[in-house]
C-alpha positions as CSV (number, residue, x, y, z in Angstrom):
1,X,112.2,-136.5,-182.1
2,X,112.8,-133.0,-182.2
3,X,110.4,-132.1,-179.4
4,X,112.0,-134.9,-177.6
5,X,115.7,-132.8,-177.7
6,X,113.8,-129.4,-177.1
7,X,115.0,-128.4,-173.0
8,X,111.5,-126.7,-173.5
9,X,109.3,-130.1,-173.6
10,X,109.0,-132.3,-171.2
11,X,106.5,-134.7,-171.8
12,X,105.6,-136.0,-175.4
13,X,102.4,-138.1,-176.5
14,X,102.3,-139.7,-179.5
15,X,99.1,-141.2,-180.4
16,X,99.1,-143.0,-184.3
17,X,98.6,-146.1,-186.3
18,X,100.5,-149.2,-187.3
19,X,103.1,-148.8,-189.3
20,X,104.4,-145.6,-189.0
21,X,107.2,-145.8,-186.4
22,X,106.4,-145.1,-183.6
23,X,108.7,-147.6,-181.7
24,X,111.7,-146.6,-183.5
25,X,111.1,-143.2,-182.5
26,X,111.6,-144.6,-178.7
27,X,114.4,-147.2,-179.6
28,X,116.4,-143.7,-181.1
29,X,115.5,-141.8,-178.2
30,X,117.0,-144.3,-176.6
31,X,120.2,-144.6,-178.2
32,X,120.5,-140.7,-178.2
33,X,120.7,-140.6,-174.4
34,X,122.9,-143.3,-174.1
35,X,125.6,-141.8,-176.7
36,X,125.1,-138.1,-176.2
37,X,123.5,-137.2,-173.0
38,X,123.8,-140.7,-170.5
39,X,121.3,-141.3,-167.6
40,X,119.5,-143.7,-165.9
41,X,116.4,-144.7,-168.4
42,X,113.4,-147.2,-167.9
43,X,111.7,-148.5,-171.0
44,X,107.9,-149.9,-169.9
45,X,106.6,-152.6,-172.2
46,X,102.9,-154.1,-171.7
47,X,104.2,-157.4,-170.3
48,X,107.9,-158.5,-168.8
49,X,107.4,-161.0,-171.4
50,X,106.8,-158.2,-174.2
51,X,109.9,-156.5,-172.7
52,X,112.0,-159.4,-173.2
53,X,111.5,-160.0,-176.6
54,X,112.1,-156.3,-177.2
55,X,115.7,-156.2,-176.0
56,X,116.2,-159.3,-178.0
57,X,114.7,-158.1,-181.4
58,X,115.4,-154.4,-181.2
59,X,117.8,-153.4,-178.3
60,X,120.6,-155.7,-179.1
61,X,120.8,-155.6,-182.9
62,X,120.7,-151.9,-182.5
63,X,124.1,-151.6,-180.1
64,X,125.7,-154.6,-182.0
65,X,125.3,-153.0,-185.5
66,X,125.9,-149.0,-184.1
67,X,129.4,-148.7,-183.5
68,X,129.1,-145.5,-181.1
69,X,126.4,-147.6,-179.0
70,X,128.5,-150.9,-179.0
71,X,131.4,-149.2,-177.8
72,X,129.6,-147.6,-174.4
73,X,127.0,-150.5,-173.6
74,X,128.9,-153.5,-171.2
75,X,127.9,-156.9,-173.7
76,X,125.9,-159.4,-172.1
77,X,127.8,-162.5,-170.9
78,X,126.8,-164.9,-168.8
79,X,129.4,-165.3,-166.0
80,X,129.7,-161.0,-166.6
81,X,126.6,-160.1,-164.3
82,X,127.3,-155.9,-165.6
83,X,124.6,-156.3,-167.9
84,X,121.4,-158.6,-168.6
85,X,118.9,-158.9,-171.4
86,X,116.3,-156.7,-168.9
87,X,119.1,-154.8,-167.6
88,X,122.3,-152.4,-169.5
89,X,124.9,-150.3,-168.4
90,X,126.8,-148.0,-169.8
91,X,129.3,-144.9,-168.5
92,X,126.9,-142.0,-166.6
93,X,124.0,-144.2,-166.8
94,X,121.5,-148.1,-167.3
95,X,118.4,-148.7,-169.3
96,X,116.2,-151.1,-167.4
97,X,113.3,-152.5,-169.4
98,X,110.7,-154.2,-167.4
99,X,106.9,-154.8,-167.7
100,X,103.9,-152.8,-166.7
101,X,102.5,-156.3,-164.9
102,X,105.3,-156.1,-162.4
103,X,105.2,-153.3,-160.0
104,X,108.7,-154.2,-158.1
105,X,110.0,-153.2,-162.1
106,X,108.2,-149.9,-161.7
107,X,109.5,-149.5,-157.9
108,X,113.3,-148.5,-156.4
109,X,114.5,-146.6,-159.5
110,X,115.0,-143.1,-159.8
111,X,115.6,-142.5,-163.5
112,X,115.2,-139.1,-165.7
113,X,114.4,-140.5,-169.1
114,X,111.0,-142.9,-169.3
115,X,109.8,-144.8,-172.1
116,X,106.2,-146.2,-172.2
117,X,105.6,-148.2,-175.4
118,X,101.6,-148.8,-176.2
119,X,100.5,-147.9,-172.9
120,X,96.7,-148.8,-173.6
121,X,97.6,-152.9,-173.4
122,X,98.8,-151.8,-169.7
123,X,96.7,-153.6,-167.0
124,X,94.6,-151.3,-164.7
125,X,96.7,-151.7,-162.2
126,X,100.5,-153.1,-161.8
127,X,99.9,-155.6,-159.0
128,X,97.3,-154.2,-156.1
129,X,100.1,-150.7,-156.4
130,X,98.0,-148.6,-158.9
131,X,98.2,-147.0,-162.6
132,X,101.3,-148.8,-163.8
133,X,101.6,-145.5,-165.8
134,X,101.3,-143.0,-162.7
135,X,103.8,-145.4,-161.1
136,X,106.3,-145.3,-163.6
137,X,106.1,-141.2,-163.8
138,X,106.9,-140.7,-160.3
139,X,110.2,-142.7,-160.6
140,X,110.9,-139.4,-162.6
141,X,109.9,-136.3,-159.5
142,X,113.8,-136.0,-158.8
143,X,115.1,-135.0,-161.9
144,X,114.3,-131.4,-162.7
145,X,114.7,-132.0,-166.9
146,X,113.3,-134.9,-167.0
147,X,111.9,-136.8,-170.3
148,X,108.7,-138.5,-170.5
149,X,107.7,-139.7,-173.8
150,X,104.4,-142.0,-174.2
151,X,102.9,-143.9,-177.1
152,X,100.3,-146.2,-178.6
153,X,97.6,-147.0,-180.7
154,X,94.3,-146.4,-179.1
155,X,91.9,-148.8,-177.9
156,X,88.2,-148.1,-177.1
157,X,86.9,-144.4,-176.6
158,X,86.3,-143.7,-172.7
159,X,88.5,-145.8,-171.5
160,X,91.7,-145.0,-173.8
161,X,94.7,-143.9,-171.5
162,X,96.7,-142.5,-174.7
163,X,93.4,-140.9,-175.8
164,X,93.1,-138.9,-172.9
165,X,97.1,-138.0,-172.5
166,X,96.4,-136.8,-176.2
167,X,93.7,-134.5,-175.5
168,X,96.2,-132.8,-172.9
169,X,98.9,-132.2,-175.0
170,X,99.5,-129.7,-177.9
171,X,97.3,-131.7,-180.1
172,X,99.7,-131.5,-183.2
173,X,98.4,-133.1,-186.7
174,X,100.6,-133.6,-189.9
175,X,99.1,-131.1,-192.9
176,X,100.1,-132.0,-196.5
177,X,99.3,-129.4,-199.5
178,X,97.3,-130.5,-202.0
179,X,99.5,-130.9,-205.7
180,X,97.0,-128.7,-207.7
181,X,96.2,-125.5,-205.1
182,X,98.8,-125.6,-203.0
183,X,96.1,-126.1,-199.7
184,X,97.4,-127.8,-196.5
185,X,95.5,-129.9,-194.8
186,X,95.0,-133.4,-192.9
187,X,94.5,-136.6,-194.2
188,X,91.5,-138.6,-192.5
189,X,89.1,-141.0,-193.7
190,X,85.5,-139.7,-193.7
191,X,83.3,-137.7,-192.2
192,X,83.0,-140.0,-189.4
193,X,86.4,-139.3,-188.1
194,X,87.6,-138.2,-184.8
195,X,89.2,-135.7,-186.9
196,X,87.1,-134.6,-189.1
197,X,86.6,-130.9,-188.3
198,X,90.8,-130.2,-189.3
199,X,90.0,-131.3,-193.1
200,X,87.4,-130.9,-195.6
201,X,88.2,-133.8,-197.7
202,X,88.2,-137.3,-197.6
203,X,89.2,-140.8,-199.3
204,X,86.8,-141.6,-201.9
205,X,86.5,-145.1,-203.7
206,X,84.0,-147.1,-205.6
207,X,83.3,-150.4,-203.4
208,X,82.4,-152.2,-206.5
209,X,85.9,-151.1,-208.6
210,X,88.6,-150.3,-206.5
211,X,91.1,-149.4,-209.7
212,X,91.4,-145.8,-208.7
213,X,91.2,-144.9,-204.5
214,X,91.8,-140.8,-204.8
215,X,91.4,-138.0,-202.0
216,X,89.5,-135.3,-202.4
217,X,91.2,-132.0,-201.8
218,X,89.2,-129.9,-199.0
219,X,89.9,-126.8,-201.0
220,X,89.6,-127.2,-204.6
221,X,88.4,-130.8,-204.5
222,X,91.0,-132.1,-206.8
223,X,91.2,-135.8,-206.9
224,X,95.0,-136.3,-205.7
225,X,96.1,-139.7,-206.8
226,X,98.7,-142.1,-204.5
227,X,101.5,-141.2,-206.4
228,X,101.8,-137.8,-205.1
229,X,101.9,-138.6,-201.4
230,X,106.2,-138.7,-201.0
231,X,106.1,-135.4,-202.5
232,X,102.9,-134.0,-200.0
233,X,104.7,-136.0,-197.4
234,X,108.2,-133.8,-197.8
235,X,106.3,-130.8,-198.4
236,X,104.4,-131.1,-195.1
237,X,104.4,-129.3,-191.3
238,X,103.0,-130.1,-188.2
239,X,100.4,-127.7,-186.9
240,X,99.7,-128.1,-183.1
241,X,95.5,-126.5,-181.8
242,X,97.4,-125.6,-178.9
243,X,100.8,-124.5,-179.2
244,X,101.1,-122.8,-175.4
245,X,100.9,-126.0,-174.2
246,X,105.0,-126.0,-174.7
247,X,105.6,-128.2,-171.8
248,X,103.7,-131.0,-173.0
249,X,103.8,-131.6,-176.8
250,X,101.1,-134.3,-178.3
251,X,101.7,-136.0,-182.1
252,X,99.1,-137.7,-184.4
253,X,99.4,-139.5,-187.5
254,X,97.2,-142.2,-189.5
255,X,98.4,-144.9,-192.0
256,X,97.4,-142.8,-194.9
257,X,100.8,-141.2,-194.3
258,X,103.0,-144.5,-194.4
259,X,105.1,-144.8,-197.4
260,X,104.7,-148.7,-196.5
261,X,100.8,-148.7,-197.1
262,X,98.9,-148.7,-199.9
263,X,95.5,-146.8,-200.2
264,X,93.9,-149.2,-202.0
265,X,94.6,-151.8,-199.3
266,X,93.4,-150.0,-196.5
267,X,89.8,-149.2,-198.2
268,X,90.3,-153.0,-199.0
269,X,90.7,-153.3,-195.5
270,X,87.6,-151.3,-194.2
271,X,85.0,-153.0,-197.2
272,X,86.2,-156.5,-195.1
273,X,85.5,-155.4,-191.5
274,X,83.0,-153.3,-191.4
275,X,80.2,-155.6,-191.2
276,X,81.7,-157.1,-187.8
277,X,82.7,-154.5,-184.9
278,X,85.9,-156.8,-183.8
279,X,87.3,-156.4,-186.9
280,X,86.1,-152.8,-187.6
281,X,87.5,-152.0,-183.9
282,X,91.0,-153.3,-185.5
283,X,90.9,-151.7,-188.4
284,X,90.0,-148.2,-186.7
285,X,92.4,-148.4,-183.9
286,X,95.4,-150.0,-186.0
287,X,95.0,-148.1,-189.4
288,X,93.0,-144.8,-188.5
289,X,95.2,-144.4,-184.7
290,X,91.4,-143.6,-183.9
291,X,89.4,-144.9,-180.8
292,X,86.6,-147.4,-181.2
293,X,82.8,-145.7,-180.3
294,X,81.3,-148.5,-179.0
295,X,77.8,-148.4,-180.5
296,X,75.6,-145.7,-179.5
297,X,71.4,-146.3,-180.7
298,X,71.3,-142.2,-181.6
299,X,73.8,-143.2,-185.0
300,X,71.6,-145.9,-186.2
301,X,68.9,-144.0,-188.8
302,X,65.8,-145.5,-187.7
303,X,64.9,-143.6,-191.3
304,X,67.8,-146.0,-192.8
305,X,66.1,-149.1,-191.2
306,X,63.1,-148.1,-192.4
307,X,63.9,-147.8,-195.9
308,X,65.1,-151.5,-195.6
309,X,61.6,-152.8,-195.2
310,X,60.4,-155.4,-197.7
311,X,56.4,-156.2,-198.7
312,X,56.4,-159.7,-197.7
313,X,53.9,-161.5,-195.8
314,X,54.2,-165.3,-195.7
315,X,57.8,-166.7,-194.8
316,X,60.6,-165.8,-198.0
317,X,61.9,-168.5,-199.9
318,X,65.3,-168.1,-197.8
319,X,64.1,-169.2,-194.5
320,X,64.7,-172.5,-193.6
321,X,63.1,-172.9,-190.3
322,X,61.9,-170.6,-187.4
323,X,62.7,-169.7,-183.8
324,X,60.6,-167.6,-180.9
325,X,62.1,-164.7,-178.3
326,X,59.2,-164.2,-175.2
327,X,60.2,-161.5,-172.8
328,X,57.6,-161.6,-170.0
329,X,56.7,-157.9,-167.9
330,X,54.6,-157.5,-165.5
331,X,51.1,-157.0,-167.0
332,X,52.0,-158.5,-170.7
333,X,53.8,-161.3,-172.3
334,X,55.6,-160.4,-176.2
335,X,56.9,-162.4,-178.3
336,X,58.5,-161.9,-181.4
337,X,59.4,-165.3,-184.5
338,X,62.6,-165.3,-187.0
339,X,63.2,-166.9,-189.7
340,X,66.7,-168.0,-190.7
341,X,69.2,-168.6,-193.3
342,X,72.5,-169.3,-194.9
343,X,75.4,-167.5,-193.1
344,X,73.2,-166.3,-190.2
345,X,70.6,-164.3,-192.5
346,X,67.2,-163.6,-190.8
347,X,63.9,-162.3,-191.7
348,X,61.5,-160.6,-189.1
349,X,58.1,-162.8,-189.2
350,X,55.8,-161.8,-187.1
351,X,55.3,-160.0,-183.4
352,X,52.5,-160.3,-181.0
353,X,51.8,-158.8,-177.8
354,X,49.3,-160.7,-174.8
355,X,48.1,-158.5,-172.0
356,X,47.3,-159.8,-168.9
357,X,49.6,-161.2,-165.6
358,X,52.0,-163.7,-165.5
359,X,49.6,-165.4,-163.4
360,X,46.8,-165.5,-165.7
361,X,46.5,-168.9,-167.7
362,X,44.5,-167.5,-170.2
363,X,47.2,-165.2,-171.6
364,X,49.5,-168.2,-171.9
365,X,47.0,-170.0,-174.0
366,X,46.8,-167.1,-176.1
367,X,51.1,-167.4,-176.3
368,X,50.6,-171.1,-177.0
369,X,47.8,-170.3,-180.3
370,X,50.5,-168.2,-181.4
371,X,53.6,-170.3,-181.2
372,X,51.9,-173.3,-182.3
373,X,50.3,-172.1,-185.4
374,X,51.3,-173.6,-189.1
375,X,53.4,-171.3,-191.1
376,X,52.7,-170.8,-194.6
377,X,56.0,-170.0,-197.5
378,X,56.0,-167.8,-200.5
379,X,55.9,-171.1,-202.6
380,X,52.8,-172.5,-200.6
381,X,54.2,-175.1,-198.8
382,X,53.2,-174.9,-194.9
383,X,55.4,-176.1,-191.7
384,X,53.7,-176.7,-188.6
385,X,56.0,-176.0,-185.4
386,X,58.4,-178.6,-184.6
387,X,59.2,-179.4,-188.4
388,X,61.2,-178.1,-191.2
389,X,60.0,-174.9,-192.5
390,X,58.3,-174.4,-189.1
391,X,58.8,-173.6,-185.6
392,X,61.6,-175.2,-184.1
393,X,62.8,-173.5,-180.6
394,X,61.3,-170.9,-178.5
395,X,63.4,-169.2,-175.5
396,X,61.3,-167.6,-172.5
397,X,62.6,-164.8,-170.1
398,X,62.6,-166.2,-166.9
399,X,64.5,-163.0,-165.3
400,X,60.7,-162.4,-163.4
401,X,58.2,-164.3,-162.4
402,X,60.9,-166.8,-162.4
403,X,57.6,-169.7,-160.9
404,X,55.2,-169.2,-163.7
405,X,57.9,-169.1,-166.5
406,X,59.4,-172.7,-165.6
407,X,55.7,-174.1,-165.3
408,X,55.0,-173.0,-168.8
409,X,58.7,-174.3,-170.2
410,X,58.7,-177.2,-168.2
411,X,55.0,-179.0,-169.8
412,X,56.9,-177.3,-173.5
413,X,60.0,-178.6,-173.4
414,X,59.6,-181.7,-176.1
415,X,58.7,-178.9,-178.2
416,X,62.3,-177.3,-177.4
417,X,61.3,-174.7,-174.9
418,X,63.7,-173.1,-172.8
419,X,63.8,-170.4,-170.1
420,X,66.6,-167.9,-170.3
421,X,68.7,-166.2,-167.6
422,X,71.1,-163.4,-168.8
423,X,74.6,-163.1,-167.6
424,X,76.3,-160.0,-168.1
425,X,80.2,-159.2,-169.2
426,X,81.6,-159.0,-173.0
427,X,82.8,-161.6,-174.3
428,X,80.8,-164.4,-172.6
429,X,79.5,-167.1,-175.0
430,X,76.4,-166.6,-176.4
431,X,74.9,-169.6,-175.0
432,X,77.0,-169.9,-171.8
433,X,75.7,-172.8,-170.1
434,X,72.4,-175.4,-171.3
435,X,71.1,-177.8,-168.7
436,X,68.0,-179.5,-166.9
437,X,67.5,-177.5,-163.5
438,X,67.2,-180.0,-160.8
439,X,64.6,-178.7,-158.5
440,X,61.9,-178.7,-160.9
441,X,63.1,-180.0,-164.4
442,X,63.0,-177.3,-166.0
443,X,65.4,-176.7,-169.2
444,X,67.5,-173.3,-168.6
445,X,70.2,-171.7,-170.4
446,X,72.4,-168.9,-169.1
447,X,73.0,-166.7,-172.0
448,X,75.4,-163.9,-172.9
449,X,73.4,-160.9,-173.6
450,X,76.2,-158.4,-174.0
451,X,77.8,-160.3,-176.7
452,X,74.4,-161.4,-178.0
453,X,73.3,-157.4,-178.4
454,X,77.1,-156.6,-179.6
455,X,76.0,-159.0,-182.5
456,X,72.8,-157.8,-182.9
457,X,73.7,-154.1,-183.1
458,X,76.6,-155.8,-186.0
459,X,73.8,-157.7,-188.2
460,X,71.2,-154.6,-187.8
461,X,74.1,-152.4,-189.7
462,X,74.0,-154.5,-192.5
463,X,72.4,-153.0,-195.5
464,X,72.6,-155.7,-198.2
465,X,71.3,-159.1,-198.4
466,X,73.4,-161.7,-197.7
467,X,75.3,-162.9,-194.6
468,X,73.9,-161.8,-191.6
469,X,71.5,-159.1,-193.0
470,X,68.3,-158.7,-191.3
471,X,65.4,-158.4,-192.8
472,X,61.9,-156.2,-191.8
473,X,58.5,-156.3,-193.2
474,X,55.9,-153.5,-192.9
475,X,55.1,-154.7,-189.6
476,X,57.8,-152.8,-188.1
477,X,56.8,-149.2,-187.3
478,X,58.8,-146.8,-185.7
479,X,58.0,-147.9,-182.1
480,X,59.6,-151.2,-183.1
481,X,62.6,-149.5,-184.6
482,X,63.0,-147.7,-181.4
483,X,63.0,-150.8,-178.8
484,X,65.3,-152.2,-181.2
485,X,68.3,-149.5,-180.9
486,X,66.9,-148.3,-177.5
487,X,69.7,-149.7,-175.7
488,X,73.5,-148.0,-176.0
489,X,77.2,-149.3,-174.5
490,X,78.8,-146.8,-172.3
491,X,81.6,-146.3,-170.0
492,X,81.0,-146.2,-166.5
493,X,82.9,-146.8,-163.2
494,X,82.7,-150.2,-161.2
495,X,82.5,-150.9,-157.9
496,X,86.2,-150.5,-157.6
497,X,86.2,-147.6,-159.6
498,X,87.6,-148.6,-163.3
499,X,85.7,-147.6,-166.3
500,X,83.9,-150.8,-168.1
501,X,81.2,-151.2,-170.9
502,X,77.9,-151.4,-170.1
503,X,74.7,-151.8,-171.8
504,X,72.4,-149.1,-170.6
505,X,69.1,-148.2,-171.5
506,X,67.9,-144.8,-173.3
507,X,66.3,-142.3,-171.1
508,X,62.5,-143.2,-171.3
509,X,62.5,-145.9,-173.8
510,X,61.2,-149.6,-173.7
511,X,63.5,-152.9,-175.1
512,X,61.2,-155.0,-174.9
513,X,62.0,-155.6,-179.5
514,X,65.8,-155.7,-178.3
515,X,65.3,-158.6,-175.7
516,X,63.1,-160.5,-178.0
517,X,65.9,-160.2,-181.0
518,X,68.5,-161.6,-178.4
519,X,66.5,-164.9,-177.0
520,X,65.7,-165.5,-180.9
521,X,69.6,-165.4,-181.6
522,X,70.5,-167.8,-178.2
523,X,68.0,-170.0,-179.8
524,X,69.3,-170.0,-183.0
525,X,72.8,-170.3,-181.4
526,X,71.5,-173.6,-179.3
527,X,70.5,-175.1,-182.5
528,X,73.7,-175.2,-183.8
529,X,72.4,-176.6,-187.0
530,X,74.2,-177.2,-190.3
531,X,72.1,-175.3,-192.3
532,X,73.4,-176.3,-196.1
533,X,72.4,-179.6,-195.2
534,X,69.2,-178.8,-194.2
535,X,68.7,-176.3,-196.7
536,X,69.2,-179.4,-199.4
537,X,66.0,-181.3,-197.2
538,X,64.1,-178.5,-197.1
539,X,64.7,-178.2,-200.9
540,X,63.7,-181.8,-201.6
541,X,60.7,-181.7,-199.3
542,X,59.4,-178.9,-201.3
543,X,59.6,-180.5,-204.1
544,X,58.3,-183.6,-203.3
545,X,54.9,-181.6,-201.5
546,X,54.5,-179.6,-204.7
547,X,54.3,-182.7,-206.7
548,X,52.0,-184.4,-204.5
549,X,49.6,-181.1,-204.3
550,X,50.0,-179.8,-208.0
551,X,51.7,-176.4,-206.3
552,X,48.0,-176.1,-205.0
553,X,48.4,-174.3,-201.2
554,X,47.7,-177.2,-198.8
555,X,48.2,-177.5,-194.6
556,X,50.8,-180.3,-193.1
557,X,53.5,-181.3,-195.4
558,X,55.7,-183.8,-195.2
559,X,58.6,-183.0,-193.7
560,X,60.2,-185.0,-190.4
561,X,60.6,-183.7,-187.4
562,X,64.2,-181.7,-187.0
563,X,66.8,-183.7,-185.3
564,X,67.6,-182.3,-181.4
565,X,70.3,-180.1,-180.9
566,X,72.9,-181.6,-179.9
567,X,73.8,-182.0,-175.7
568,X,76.4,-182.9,-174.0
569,X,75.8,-186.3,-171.7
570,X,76.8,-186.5,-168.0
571,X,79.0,-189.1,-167.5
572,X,78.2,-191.7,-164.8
573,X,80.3,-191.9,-161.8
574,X,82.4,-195.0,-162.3
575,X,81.6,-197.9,-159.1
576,X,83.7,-197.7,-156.3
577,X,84.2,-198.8,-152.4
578,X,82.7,-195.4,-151.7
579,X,79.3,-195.7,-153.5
580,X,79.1,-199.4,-152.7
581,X,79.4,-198.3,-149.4
């Protein structure tokens, strides 16, 4: 606020988390201009919608309970059209709040003071007009002291707009001193954040007991405890890494800082999302005021993964029945089975690779000897495919040699075969679309690989048994390791020139692991099975082999075939004069 009333600045950027407020900052600004220095002003809210509710909620019981404001601002009446819930007046000056969706909002106003709340939920464009937030700023060209003051919480990295307004501003941080040695510095997180190189300490907590949260003083590593941060908090400064940039002053802050939030809550917070990259992505952008780094292969430790690597050989006692990824090039076929558990757990199983074309029947023989083998447990019971225990879907990449793939599904599919088409675009189901193609009968699904790999790239971060971990055996080598994180998500342009994600592949690596791991999940996602209850038959089959073979190891069992996922039947087309006809 004081760089707001400084002649000197004329644009400010304030980039920060929940809960430390920022919008208040804006709804003061506001009511300083209208009492001490009145102009035309235009507040920008995401949505007309999101405006609306912010006049209601904010802007009125703000000039109804400040008597200076309430005196200058015309009430709202209904038959008195001098002032609307979108639109105020006041001597030497309006606000008009509108939405960044609606470009006639952004259009025929000249104003001087403009007020862009959380500018990264802004469409890319107001209408077919452009950068609602280029839009707005012109609005501003006649006035020669002009006040342009932006905020929001960031969004993904690359295509953040606050992110980048940030990095061209003074770049100021809030430094605290440390209780015991007097040091000032800034509170972050770990050594993982954005802002790591302005602090050399960090939170530190015990995952297991989280009694004591302290940080770590970057100086003399004194463990500060909660109870000092008012008194770091009024005995702080803010330090800008560029200070000649006067003109255009930049402000960030985390929750760490908010007298409202509790430590322990936000490490509480972090232990609960991290294991799933929607909720990390909320927790980073809403309590850290950090952008989201979407994944990138080169922060996964292949040494990490293969430390993880367990001695087993036959399927683990967790497994309670397998599936089959076969990704098909041009002179091989691989294929890669999974087992899986409760709570979407998996193991690796096994991974074979058949040289030879497409067109070659031989090598699919050698697929089928594979696939249709019986799979022996730890416990000795054995599954062949199609029953419990066993084999119970295989998905087939029918991306190329799109002829020979549906001739090998199509004689398969009573054993639950299916070919696979990937469709691109976040946030697509993972199964998208299951049906019988009509030309030649085949079974297809259209599957969503980019949220398929965004839940891969989740599951392969998880370093603890339990739900979703997956599991490796010795099997997996380093090649393995390296088609399974070969593949990053970065920001590029479109056709129509705004930044998207995109899946890209690693400069001269193969994904061949990758693609396998994502027609295994589709499969497993078909299935849709309740797997408690067939974790309890599985159980009771077991039990009732072992009895019959003394715990000897013996082929077969006696399980029943697994029931068919479950389809959705076309309806008939009811009779009428037409079809008659």
């Amino acid at each position: 606020m004081d760089a707001i009333s400084d002649p000197l600045t004329e644009v400010v950027t304030i980039m920060t988390s929940a809960r430390v407020g920022k919008t208040e900052v804006l709804n003061n600004t506001l009511g300083y201009f209208i009492d001490q220095d009145s102009c035309p002003i235009l507040m920008v809210q995401p949505t007309v919608d999101d405006a609306r509710t912010w006049s209601k909620d904010q802007l009125e019981p703000m000039i109804r309970d400040t008597a200076c404001l309430a005196r200058k601002v015309y009430e709202y009446k209904s038959r008195d059209k001098k002032s609307t819930i979108l639109h105020k007046l006041f001597p030497g000056g309006f606000l008009k709040a509108t939405g960044a969706n609606a470009p006639t909002g952004l259009a025929r106003t000249t104003i001087r003071v403009l007020l862009l709340d959380e500018i990264d939920r802004y469409p890319v464009s107001a209408g077919a007009e452009g950068d609602p937030v280029r839009l707005a700023e012109k609005r501003t060209l006649t006035f020669w002291n002009r006040k342009i003051i932006r905020t929001s919480t960031p969004t993904i990295a690359g295509l953040s707009r606050i992110e980048k307004l940030y990095a061209d501003s003074s770049q100021c941080h809030y430094y605290v001193p440390c209780p015991e040695c007097g040091h000032k510095q800034v509170l972050v997180f770990s050594e993982k954040s954005q802002f790591k190189n302005l602090a050399g300490g960090y939170l530190v907590y015990d995952k297991a007991n989280l009694s004591w949260v302290y940080y770590e003083c970057g100086n003399c590593r004194y463990k500060i405890d909660e109870k000092y941060k008012n008194k770091m908090l009024s005995g702080g400064e803010w330090r800008a890494r560029h200070p000649e940039r006067a003109e255009h002053k930049g402000f960030h802050i985390n929750e760490f800082y908010s007298p409202w939030s509790d430590w322990r809550k936000i490490v509480k917070g972090f232990i609960e999302s991290k294991s799933r990259s929607e909720q990390l992505k909320v927790w980073i952008n809403t309590t850290l005021g950090e952008t989201f780094k979407e994944y990138d292969s080169r922060e996964i430790s292949k040494s990490d993964l293969e430390k993880r690597r367990e001695k087993y050989t036959k399927i683990p006692e967790g497994v309670i029945f397998l599936t089959a990824g076969v990704d098909v090039q041009q002179n091989r076929v691989e294929s890669k089975i999974k087992g899986w558990g409760l709570k979407d757990e998996s193991w690796f199983i096994a991974r074979r690779i058949f040289y030879g074309s497409p067109d070659d029947e031989e090598m699919w023989s050698q697929l089928d000897d594979f696939l249709n083998q019986t799979w022996q447990h730890e416990d000795g019971y054995t599954a062949s495919a199609g029953r419990l225990g066993g084999l119970l879907a295989v998905g087939v990449d029918s991306s190329a040699f799109t002829d020979n793939v549906y001739e090998y599904v199509r004689r398969n599919k009573k054993k639950r075969y299916w070919a696979i088409k990937g469709l691109s675009g976040f946030g697509r189901p993972i199964v998208y679309k299951a049906y019988t193609e009509k030309k030649r009968g085949t079974p297809l699904i259209i599957a969503g690989v980019d949220t398929a790999k965004e839940k891969i790239y989740d599951r392969v971060e998880i370093d603890e048994a339990g739900p979703g971990c997956m599991h490796f055996n010795q099997e997996c080598d380093d090649d393995y390791f390296d088609q399974l994180t070969a593949e990053e998500i970065r920001v590029v342009r479109n056709r129509y020139g705004y930044p998207e994600r995109k899946w890209v592949l690693s400069d001269s690596k193969r994904n061949e692991a990758l693609d396998c791991e994502v027609y295994n999940l589709v499969m497993y996602t078909l299935l849709d099975a309740n797997m408690e209850s067939l974790k309890k038959k599985l159980s009771a089959r077991k039990s009732a082999w072992k009895k019959q073979h003394g715990g000897e190891d013996a082929g077969g069992g006696t399980d029943e075939a697994a029931p068919e996922p479950k389809q959705k039947k076309r309806k008939k087309p009811k009779s009428n004069w037409v079809m008659k006809w």
